[in-house]
SERO-363305 format. One record per residue: residue in three letters; x, y, z of N, C-alpha, C in turn. Coordinates in steps of 0.2 Angstrom, whole numbers, plus 5000, padded with zeros to 4 digits. Example, Ala and Ser with C-alpha at 12.3 -4.5 7.8 and 13.67 -1.06 7.14 Angstrom:
<rs>
Ala506649725039506249785039506649845039 Ser506449895035506849955036506450005039 
</rs>
This chain:
<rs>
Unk523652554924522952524925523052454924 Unk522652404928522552354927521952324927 Unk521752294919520952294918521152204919 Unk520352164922520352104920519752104918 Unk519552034914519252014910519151944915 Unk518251954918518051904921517451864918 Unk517351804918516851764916516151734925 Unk515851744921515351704928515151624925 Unk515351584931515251514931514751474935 Unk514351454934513951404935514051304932 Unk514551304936514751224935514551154938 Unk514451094936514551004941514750984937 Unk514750934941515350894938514850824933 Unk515150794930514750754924514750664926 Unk514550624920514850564920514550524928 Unk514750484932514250464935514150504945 Unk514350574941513950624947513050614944 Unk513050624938512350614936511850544934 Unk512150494937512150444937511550424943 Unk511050374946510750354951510850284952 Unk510750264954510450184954510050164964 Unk509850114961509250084967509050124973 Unk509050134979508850204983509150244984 Unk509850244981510250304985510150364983 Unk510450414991510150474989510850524984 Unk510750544980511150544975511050644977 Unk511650664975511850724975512050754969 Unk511450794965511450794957512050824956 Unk512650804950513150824946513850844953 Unk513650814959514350814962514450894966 Unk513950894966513650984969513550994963 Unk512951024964512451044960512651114955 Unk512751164958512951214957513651244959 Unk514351244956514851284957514851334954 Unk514551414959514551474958515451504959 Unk515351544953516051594953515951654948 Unk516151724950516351774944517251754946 Unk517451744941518251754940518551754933 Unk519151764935519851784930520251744929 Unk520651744923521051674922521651674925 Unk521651604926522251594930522951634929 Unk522951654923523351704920523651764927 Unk522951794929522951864931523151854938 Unk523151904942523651934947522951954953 Unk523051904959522651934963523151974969 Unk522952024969523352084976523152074982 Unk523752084985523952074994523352114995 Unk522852104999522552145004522052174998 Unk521852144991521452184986520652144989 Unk519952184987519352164988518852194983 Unk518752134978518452154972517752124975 Unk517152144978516652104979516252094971 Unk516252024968516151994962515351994960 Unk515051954966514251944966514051944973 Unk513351944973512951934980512351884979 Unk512251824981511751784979511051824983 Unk510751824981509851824985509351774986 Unk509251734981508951654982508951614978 Unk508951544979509051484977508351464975 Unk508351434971507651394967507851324964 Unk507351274967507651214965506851184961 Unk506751144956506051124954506351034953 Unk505951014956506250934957505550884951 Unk505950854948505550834943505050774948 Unk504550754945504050704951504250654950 Unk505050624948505150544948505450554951 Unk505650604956506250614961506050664966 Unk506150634974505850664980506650724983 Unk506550764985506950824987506950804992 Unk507850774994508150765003508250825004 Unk508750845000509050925008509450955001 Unk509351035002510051064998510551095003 Unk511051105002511751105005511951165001 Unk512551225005512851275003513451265008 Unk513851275002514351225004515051325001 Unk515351335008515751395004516451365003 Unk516751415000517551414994518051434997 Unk517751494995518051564994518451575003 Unk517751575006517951575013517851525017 Unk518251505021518151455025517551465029 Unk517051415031516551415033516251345033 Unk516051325038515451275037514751245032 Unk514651185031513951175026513551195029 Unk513051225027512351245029511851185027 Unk511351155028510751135026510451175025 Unk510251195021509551275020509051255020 Unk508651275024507751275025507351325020 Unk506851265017506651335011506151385015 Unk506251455013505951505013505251495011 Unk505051475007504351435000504551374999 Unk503751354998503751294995503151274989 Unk503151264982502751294980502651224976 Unk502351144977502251084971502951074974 Unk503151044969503751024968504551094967 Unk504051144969504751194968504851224975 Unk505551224975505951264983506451324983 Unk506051374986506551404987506751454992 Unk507351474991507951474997508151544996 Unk508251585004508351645005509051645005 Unk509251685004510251685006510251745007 Unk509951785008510151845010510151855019 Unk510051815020510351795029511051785030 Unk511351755024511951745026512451795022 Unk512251875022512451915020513251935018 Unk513151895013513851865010514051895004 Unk514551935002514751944995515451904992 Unk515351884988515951844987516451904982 Unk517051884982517751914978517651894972 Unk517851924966518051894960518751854962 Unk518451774959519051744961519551714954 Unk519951694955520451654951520351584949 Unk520151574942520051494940520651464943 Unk520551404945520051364946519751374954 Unk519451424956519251424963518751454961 Unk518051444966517451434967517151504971 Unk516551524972516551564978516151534983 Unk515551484980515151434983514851394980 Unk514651324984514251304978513651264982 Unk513151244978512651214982512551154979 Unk512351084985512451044982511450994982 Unk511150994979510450974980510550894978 Unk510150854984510050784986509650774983 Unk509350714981508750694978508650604980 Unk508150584980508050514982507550484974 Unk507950444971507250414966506650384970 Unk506250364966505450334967505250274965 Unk504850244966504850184965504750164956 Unk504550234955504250224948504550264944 Unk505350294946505850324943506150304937 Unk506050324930506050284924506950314924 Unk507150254917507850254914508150344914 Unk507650394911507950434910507150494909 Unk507250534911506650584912507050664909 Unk506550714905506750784902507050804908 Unk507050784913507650854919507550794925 Unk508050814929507950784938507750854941 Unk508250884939508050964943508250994937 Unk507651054942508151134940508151194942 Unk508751224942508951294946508851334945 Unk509051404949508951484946509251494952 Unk509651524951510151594957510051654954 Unk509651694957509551764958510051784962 Unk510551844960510951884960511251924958 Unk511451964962511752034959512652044957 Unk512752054951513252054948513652114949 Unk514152094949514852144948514352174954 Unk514452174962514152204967514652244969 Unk515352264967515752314969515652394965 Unk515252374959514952444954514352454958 Unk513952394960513152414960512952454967 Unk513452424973513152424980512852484982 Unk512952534979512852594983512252634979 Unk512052574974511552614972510752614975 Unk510452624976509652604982509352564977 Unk509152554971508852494967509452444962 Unk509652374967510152344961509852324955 Unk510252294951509952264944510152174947 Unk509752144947509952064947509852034941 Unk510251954943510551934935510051854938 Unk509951814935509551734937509851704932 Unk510151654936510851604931510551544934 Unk510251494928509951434927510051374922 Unk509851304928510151254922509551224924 Unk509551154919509251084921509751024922 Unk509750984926509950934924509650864923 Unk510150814921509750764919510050704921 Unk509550644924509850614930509750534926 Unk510150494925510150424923510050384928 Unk509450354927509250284933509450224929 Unk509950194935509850114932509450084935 Unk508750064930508350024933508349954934 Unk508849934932508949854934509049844943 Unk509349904945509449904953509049914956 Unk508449944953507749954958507749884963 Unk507449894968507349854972506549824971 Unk506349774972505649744970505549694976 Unk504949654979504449644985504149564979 Unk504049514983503349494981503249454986 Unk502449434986502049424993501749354991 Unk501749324996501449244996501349205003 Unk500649155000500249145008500649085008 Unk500749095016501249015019500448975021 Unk499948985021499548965025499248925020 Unk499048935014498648865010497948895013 Unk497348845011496548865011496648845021 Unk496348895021496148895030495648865031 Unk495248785033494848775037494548815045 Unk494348865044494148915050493548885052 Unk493948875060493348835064493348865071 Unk493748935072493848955076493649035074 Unk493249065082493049145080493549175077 Unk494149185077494849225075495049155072 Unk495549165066495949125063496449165060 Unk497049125060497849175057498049155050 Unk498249205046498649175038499449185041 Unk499749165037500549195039500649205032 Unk500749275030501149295024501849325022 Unk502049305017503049295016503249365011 Unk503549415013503749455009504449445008 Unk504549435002505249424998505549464994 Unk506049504996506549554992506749524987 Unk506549504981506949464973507349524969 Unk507549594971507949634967508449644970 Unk508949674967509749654968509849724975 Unk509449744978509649794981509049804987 Unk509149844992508549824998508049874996 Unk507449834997506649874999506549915005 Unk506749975004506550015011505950025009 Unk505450075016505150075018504450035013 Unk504249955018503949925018503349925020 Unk502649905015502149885020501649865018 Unk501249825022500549775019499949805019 Unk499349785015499049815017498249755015 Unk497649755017496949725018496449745014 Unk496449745009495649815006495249735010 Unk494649795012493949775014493649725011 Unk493449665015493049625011492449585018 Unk491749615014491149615018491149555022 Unk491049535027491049495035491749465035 Unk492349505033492949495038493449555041 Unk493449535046493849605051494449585053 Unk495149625049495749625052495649635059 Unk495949605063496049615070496849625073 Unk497349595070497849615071498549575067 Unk498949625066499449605061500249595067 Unk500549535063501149525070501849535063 Unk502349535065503049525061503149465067 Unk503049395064503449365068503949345069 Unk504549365065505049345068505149375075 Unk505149455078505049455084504349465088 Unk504049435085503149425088502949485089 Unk503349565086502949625086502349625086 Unk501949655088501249685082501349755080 Unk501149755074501249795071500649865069 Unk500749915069500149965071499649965066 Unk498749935068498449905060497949995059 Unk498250025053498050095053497250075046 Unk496850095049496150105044496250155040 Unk496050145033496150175026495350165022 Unk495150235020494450205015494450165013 Unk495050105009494950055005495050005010 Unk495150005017495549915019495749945027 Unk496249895028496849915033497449925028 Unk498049945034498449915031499149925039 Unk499749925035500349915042501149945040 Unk501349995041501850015041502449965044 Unk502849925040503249885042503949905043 Unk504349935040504749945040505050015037 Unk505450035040505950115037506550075034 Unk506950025036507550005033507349945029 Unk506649925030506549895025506949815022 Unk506949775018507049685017507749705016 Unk508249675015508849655011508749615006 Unk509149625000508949584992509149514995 Unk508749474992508749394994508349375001 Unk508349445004508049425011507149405012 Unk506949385020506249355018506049385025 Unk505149405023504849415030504249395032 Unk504249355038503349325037502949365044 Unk502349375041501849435045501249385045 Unk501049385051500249355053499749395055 Unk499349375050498549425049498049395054 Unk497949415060497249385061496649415060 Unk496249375059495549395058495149365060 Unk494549405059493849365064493249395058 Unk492649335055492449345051491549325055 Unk491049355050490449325050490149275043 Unk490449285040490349225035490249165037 Unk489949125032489649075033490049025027 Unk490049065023490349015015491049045014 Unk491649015011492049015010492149075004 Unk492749105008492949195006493549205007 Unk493749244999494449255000494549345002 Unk495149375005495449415004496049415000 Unk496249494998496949504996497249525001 Unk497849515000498449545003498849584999 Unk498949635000499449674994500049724998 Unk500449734996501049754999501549814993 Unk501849824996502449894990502949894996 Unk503449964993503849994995503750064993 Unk504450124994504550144991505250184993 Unk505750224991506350234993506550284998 Unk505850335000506150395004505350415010 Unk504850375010504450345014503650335011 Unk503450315017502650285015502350325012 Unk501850265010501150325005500750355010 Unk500350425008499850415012499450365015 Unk499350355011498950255012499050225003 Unk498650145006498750135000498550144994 Unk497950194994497550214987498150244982 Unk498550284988498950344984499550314981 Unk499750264982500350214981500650234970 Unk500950264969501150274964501450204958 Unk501550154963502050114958501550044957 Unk501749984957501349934956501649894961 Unk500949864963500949834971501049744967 Unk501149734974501249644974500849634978 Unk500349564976499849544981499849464981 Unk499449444984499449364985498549354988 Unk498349304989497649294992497649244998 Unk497049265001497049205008496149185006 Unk496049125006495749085006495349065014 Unk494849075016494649015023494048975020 Unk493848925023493148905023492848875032 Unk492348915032492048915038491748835040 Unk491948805045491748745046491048725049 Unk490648695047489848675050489948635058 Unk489548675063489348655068488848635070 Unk488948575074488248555075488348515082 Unk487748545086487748495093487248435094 Unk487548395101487248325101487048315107 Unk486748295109486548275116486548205116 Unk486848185123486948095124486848075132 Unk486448035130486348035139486947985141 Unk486947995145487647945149487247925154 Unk486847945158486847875165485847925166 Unk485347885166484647915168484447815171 Unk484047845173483547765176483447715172 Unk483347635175483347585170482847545173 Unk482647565177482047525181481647545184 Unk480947535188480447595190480747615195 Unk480347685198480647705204480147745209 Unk480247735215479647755218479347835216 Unk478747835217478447925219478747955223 Unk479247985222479448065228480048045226 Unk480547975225481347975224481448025220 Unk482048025223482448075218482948025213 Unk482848045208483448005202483848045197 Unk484148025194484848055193484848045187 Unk484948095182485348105175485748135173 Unk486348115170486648155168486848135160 Unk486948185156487048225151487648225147 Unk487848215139488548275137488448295130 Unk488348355133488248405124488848405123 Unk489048385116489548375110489348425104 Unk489848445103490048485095490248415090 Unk489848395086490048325083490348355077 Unk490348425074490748445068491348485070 Unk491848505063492348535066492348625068 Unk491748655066491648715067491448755074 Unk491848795077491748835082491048845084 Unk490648845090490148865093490148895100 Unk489948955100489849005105489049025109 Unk489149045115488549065117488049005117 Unk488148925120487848885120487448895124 Unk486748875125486348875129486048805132 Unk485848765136485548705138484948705142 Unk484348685141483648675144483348635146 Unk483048615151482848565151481948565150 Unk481648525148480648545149480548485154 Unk480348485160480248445164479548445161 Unk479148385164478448345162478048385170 Unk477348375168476848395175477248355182 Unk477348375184477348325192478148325194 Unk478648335189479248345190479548385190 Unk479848375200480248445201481048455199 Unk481448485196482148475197482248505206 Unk482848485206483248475214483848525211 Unk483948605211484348625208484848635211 Unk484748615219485648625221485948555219 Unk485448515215485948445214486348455204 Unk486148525203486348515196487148555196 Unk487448485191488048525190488348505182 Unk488748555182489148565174489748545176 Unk490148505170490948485171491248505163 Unk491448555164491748585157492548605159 Unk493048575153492848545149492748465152 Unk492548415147492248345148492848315152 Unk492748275157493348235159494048275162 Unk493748345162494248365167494248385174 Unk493648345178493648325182493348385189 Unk493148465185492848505187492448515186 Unk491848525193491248515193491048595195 Unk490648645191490148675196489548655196 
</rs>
């Protein structure tokens, strides 16, 4: 008779598999979980021998909230096979979990150092991802052990093999944003007026997923945001608190700059600032920006509304008497004599008792001196 003495394994790898820095999606301990019942290398596996060792049933992953779940990965050993991506069966807060009994698999008691599977879970830090947090994740495999004793019993006994791990952020490589108005105090003399705002990556690594945003401020209305470098516009989404604009998924490069133009149109009369506020974050946008978990960069826009004021001047009317019944001629030029925008002008005249106007003799030349009359 030959007995072996098997041990069950749940291994990763250490040292800077546990390690993160700036938005990479990091793959906790280098595969997460290296599943195995085995025997030491010592021992003797036989031609054509089939010792079915374990049968997983489901995976459980609980991801700490300073880190976002990309994908988990089932990756086999034992038998040649393809990676899976597993799609969770539940999804419960921050915890996922995964059926495997689809992939109605029993693995062999195998020989250190070989593996039967393992699973590898992705993770994306946050923008507000500290140096070092009680877990990144944590596991549980539910399964049934020594499955060559148990299988043919109708109720098995399962075993749940769990760790945590702990995930090292270098936050020096966080990626960082800050915002500044190229435009100075806007003299606004016109219905619509534009700021141009400069978003600068100052951290050593790139700002994905970019975006600005407007909280509300009474008598002025976002009307449209551009990325000028390619004169895009950008889609301006309403938020309880404002506007704001989804800029980018690949987001600045470190050292890199981007400038965006706000237009607006206001009813104010006295000089009024807005904020502009903007973030990032590493695996995508916020709902909006109330939810925004990190701390935002912002900058201010400045306008002052300019006084108008209109002028009438005669330019040519009579200088001498003239008979009863002639007809005589004047003409007029209303001027804007300040720098402020005016709309919806109107012009009247009150003629006196006895005078008629000649209305197919009246005409408008707008604008002045350009030489079209109706």
């Amino acid at each position: 008779m030959y007995l072996v003495g098997t041990i069950f394994n749940d291994a990763h790898n250490g040292g800077i598999a546990l390690t993160a820095q700036a938005c990479e999606e990091k793959n906790v301990g280098g595969n997460t979980s290296l599943y195995a019942r085995r025997f030491s290398a010592a021992g003797t596996v036989y031609q054509n021998e089939v010792r079915p060792g374990l049968k997983p049933l489901t995976y459980t992953v609980t991801v700490e909230p300073d880190y976002v779940l990309s994908r988990v990965d089932l990756i086999p050993h034992y038998y040649s096979g393809p990676t899976v991506t597993l799609t969770p069966s539940s999804v419960s807060g921050n915890t996922y979990t995964y059926d495997l009994t689809a992939f109605n698999n029993t693995y062999n008691i195998a020989v250190t150092n070989t593996y039967n599977f393992s699973v590898a879970v992705y993770v994306y830090p946050k923008c507000v991802t500290p140096a070092s947090s009680e877990y990144a994740i944590k596991t549980n495999l539910d399964y049934i052990d020594w499955y060559y004793h148990y299988k043919d019993l109708a109720t098995q006994p399962t075993v749940t093999a769990n760790k945590q791990l702990t995930v090292s952020y270098n936050t020096a490589t966080r990626p960082q944003i800050t915002l500044s108005n190229l435009s100075g105090s806007i003299q606004a003399a016109q219905p619509t007026e534009s700021a141009v705002v400069q978003m600068a990556s100052i951290g050593t690594s790139t700002a994905p997923y970019t975006w600005i945003a407007i909280p509300t401020v009474p008598g002025v209305t976002i009307t449209d945001i551009y990325d000028i470098a390619n004169s895009t516009p950008l889609t301006v989404i309403p938020y309880a608190g404002g506007v704001w604009a989804q800029i980018s998924t690949t987001g600045l490069a470190s050292s890199a700059t981007a400038d965006y133009r706000v237009d607006f149109s206001y009813t104010n009369c006295t000089q009024t600032t807005f904020d502009v506020i903007g973030g990032w974050d590493c695996s995508g946008f916020p709902t909006d920006p109330t939810t925004y978990p990190c701390g935002i960069d912002s900058t201010t826009v400045t306008f002052i509304p300019q006084i108008a004021e209109l002028e009438i001047v005669s330019v040519s009317q009579p200088t001498a008497p003239f008979n009863l019944c002639d007809n005589v001629f004047y003409q007029l030029d209303v001027n804007n004599k300040q720098a402020g925008n005016v709309i919806l002008n109107q012009f009247a005249i009150d003629f006196p008792n006895g005078m008629t106007p000649q209305i197919a003799t009246v005409e408008i030349e707008y604008p002045k001196n350009s030489g079209v009359w109706e």
